[in-house]
CHARMM internal coordinates of N, CA and C (Angstrom, degrees):
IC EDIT
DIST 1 N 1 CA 1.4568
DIST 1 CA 1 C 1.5295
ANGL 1 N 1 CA 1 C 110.92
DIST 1 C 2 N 1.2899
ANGL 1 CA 1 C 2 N 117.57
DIHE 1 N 1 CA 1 C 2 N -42.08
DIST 2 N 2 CA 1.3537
ANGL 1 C 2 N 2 CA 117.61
DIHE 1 CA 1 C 2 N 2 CA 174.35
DIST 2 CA 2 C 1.2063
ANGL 2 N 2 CA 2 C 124.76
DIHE 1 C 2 N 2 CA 2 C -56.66
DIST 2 C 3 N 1.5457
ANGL 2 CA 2 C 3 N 115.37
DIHE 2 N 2 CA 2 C 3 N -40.49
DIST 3 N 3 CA 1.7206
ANGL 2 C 3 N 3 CA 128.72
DIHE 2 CA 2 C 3 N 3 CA 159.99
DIST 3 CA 3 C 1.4133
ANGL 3 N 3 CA 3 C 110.38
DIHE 2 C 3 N 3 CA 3 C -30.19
DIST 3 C 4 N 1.5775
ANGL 3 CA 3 C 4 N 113.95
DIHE 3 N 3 CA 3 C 4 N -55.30
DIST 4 N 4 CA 1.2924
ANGL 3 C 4 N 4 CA 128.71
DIHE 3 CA 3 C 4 N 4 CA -176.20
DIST 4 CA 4 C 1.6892
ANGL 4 N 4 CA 4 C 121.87
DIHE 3 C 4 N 4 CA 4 C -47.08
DIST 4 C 5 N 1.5533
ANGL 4 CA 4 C 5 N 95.78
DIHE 4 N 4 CA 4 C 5 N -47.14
DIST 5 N 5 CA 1.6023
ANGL 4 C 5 N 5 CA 110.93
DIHE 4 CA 4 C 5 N 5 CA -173.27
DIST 5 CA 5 C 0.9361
ANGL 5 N 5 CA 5 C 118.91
DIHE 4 C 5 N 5 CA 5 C -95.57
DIST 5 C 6 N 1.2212
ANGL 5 CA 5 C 6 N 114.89
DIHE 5 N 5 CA 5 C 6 N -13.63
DIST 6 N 6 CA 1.8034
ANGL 5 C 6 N 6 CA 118.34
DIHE 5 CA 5 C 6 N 6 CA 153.81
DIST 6 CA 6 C 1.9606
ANGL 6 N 6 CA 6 C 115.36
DIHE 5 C 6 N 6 CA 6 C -78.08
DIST 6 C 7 N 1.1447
ANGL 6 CA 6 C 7 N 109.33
DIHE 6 N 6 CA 6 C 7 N -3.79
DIST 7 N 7 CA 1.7746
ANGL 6 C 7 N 7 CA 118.01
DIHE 6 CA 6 C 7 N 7 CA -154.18
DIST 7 CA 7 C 1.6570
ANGL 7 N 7 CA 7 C 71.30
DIHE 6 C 7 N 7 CA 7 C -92.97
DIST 7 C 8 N 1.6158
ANGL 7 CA 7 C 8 N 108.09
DIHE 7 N 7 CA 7 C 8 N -58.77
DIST 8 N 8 CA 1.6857
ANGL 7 C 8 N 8 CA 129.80
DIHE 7 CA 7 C 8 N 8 CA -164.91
DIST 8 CA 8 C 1.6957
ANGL 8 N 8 CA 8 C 105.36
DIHE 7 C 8 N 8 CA 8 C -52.23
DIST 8 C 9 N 1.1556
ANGL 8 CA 8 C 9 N 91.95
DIHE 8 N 8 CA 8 C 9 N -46.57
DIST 9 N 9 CA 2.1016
ANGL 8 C 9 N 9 CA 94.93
DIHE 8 CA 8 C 9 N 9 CA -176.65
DIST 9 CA 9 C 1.6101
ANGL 9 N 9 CA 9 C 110.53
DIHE 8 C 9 N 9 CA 9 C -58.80
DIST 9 C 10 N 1.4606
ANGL 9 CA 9 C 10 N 99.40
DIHE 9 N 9 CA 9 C 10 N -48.70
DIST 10 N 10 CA 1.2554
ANGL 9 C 10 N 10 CA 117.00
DIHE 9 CA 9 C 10 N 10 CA -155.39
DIST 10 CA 10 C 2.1019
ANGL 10 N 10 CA 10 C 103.78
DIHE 9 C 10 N 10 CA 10 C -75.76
DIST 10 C 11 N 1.3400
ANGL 10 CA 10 C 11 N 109.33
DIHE 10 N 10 CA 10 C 11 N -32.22
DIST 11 N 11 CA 1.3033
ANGL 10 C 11 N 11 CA 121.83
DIHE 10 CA 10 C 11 N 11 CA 167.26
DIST 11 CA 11 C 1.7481
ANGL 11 N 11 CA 11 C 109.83
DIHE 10 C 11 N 11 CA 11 C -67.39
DIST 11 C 12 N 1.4500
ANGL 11 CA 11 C 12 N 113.20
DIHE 11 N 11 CA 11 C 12 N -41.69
DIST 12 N 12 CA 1.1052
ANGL 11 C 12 N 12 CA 94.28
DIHE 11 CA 11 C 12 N 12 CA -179.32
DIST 12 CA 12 C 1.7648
ANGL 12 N 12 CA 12 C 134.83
DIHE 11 C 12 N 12 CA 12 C -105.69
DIST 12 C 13 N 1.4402
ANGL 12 CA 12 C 13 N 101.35
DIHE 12 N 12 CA 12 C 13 N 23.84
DIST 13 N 13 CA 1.4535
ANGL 12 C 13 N 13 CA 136.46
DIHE 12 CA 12 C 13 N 13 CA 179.56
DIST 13 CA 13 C 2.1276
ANGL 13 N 13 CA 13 C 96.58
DIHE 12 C 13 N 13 CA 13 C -101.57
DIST 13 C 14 N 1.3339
ANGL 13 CA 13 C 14 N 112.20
DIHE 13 N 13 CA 13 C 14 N -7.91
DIST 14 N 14 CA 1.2778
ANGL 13 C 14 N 14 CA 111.78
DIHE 13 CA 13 C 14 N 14 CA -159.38
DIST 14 CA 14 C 1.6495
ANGL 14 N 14 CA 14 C 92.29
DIHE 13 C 14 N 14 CA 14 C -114.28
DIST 14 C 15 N 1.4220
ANGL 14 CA 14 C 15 N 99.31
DIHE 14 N 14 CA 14 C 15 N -39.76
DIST 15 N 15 CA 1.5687
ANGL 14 C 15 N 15 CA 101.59
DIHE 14 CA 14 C 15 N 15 CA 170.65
DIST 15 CA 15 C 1.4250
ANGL 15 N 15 CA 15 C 114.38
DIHE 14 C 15 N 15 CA 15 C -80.40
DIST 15 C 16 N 1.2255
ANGL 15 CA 15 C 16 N 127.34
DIHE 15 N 15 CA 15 C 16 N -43.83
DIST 16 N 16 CA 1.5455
ANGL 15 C 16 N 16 CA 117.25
DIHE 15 CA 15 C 16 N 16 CA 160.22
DIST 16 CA 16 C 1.7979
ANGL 16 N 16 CA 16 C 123.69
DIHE 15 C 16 N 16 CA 16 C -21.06
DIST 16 C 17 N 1.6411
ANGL 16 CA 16 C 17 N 106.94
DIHE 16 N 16 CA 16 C 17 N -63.11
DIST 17 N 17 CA 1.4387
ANGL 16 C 17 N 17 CA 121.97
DIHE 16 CA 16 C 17 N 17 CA -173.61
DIST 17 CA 17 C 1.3309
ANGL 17 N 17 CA 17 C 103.46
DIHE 16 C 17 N 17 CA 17 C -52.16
DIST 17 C 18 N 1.0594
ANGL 17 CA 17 C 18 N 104.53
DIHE 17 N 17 CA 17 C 18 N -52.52
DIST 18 N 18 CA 1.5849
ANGL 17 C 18 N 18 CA 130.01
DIHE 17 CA 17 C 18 N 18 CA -163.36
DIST 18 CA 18 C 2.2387
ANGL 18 N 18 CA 18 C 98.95
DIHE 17 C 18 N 18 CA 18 C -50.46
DIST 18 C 19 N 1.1227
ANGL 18 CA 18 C 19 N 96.60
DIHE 18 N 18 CA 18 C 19 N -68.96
DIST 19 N 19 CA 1.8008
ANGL 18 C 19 N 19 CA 97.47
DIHE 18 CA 18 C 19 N 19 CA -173.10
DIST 19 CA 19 C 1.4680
ANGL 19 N 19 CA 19 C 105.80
DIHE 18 C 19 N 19 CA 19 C -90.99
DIST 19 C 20 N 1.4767
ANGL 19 CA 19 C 20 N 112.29
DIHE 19 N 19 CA 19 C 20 N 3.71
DIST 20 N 20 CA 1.6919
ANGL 19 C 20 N 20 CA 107.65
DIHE 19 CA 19 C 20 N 20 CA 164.25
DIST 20 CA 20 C 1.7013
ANGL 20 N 20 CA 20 C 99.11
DIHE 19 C 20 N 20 CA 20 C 75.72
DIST 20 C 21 N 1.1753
ANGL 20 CA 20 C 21 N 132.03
DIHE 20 N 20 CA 20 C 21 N 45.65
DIST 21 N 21 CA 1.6368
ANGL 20 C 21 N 21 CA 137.08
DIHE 20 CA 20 C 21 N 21 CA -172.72
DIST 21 CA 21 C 1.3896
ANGL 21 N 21 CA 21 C 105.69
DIHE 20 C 21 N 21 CA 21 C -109.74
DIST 21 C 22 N 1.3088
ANGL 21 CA 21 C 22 N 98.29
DIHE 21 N 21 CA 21 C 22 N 164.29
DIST 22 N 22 CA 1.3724
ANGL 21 C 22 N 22 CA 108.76
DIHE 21 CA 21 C 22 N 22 CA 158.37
DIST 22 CA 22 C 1.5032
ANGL 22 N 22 CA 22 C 131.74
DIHE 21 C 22 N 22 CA 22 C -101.61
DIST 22 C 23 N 1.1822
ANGL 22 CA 22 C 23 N 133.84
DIHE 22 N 22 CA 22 C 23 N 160.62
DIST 23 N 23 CA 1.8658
ANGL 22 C 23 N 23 CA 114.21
DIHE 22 CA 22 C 23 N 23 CA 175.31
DIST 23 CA 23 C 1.5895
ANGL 23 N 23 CA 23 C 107.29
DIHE 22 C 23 N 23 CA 23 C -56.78
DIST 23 C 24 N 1.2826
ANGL 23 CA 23 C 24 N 113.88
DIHE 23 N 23 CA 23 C 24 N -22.34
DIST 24 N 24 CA 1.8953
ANGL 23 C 24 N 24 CA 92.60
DIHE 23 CA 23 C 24 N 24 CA 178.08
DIST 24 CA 24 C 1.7765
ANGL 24 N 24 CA 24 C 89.31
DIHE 23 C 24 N 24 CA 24 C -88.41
DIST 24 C 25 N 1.1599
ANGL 24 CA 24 C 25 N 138.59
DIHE 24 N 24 CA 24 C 25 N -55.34
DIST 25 N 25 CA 1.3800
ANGL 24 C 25 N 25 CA 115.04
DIHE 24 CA 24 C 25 N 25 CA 171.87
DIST 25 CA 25 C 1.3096
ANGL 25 N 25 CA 25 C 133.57
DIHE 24 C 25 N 25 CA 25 C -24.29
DIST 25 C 26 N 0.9485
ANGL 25 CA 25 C 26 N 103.61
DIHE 25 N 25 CA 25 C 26 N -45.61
DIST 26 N 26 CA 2.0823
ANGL 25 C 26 N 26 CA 116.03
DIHE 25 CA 25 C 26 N 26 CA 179.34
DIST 26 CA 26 C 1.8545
ANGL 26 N 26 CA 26 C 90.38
DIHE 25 C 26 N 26 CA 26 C -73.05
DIST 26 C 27 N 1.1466
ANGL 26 CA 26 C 27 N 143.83
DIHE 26 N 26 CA 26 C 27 N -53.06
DIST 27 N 27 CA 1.3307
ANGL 26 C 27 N 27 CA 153.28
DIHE 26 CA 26 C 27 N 27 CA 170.54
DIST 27 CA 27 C 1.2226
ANGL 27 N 27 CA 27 C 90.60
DIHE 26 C 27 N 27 CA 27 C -44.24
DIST 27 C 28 N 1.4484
ANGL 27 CA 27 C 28 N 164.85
DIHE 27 N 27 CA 27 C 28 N -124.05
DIST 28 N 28 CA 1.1314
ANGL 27 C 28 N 28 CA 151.53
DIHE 27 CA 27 C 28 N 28 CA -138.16
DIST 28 CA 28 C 1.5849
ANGL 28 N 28 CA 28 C 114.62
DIHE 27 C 28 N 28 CA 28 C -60.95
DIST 28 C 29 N 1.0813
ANGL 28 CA 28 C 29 N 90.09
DIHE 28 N 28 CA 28 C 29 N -35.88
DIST 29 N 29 CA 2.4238
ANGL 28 C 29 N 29 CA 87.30
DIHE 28 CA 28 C 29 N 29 CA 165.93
DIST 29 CA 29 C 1.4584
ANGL 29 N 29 CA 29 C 87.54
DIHE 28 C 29 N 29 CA 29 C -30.98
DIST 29 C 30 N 1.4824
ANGL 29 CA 29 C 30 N 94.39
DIHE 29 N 29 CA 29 C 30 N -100.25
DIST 30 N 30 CA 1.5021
ANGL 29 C 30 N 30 CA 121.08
DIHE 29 CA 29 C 30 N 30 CA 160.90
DIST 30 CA 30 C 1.7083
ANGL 30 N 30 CA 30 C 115.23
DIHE 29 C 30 N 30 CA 30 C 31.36
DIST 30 C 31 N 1.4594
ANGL 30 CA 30 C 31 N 97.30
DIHE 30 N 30 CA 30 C 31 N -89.87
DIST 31 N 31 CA 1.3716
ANGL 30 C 31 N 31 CA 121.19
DIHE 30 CA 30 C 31 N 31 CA 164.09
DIST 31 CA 31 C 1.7395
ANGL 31 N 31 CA 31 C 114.01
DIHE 30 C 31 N 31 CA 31 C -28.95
DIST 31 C 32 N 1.5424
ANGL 31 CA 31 C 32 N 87.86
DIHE 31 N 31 CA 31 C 32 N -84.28
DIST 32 N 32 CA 1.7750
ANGL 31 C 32 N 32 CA 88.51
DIHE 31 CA 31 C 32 N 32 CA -178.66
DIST 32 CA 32 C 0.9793
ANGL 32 N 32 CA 32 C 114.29
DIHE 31 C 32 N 32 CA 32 C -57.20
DIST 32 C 33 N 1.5550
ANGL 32 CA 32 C 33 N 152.45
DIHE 32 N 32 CA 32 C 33 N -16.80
DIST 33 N 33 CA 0.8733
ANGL 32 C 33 N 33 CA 131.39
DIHE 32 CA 32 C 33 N 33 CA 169.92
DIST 33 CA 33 C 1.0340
ANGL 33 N 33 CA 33 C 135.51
DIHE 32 C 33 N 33 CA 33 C -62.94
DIST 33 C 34 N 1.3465
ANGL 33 CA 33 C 34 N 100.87
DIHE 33 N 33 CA 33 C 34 N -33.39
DIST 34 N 34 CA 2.0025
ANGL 33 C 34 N 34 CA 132.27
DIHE 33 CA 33 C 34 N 34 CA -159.92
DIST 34 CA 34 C 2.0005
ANGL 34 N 34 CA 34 C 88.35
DIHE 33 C 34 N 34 CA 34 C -72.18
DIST 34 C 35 N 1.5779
ANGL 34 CA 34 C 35 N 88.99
DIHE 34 N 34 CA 34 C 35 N -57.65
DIST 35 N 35 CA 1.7140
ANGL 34 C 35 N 35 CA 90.81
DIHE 34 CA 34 C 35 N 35 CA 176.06
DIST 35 CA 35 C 1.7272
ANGL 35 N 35 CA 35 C 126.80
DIHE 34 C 35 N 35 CA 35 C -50.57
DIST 35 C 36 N 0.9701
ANGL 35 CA 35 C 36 N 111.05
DIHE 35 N 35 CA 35 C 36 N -60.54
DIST 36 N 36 CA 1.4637
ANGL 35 C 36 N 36 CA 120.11
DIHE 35 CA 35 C 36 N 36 CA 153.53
DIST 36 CA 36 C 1.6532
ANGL 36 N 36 CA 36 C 107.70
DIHE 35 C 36 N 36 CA 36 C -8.85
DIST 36 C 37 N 1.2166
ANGL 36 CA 36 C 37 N 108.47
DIHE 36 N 36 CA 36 C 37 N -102.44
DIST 37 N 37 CA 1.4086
ANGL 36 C 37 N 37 CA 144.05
DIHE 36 CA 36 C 37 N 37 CA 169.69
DIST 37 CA 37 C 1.3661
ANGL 37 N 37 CA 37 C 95.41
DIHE 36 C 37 N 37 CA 37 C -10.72
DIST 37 C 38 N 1.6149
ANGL 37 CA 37 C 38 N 110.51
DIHE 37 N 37 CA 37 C 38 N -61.46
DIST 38 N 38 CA 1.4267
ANGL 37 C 38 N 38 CA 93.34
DIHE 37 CA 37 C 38 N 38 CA -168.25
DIST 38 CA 38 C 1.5419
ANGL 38 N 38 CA 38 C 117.58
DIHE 37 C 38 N 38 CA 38 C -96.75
DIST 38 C 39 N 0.8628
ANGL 38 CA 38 C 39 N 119.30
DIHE 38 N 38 CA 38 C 39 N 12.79
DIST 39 N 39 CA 1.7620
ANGL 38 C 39 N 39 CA 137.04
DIHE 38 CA 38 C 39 N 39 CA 166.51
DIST 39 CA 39 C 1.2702
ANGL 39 N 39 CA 39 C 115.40
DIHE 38 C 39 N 39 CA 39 C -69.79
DIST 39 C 40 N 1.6723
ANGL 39 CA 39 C 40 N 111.28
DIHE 39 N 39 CA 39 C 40 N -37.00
DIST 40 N 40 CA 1.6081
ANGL 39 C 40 N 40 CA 129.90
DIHE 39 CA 39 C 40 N 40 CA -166.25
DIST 40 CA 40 C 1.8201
ANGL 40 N 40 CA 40 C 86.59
DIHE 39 C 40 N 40 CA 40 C -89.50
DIST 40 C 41 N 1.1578
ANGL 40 CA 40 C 41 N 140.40
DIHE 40 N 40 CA 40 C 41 N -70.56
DIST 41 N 41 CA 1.2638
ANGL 40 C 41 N 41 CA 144.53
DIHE 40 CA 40 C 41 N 41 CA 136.58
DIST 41 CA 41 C 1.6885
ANGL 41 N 41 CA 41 C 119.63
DIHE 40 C 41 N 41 CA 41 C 19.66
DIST 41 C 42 N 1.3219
ANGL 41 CA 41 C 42 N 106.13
DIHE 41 N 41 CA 41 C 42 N -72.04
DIST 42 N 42 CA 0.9901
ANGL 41 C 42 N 42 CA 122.41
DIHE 41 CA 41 C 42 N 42 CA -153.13
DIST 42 CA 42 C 2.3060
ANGL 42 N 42 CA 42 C 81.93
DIHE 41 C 42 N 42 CA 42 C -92.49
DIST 42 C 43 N 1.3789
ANGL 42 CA 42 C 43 N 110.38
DIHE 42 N 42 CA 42 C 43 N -33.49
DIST 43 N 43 CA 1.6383
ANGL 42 C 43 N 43 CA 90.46
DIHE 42 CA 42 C 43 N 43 CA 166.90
DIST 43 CA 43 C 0.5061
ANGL 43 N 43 CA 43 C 118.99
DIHE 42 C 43 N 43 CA 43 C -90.59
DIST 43 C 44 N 1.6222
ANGL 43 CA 43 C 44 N 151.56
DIHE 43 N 43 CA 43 C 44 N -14.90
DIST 44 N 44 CA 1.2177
ANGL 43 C 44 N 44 CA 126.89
DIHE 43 CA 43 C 44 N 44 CA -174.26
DIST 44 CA 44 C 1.5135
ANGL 44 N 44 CA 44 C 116.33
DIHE 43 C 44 N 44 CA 44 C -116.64
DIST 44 C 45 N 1.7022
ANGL 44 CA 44 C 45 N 125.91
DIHE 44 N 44 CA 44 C 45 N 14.64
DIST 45 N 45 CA 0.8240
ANGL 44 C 45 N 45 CA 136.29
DIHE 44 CA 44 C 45 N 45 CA -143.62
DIST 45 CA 45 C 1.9074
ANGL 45 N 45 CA 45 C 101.31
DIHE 44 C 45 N 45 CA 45 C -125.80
DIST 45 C 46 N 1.5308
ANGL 45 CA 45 C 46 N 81.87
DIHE 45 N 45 CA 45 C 46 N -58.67
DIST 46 N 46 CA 1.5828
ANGL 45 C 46 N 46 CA 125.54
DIHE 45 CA 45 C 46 N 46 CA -176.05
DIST 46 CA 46 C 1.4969
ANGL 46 N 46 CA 46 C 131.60
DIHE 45 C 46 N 46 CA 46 C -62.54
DIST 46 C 47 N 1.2343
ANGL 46 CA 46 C 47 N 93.80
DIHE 46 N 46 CA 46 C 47 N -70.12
DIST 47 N 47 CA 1.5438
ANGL 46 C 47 N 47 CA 127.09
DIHE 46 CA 46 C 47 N 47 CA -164.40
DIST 47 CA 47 C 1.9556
ANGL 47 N 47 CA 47 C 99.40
DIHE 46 C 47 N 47 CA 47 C -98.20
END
COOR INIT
IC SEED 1 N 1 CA 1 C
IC BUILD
């Protein structure tokens, strides 16, 4: 498991550099995405 959360840190210290963010930046990515996702979910799944 620890393999994992170091694989996880290290991916998302790589995506940081990458779009020039901050950790609350990556926190609202994050966000909208999650929302997104479940909107598409929630139409075509759901509704």
């Amino acid at each position: 498991m620890s393999n994992f959360v170091a694989w996880h840190k290290k991916y998302i210290k790589w995506w940081k550099k990458k779009l020039n963010v901050s950790d609350y930046g990556i926190l609202w990515i994050s966000f909208i995405k999650g929302l997104i996702i479940g909107l598409l979910i929630y139409h075509f799944f759901i509704n």
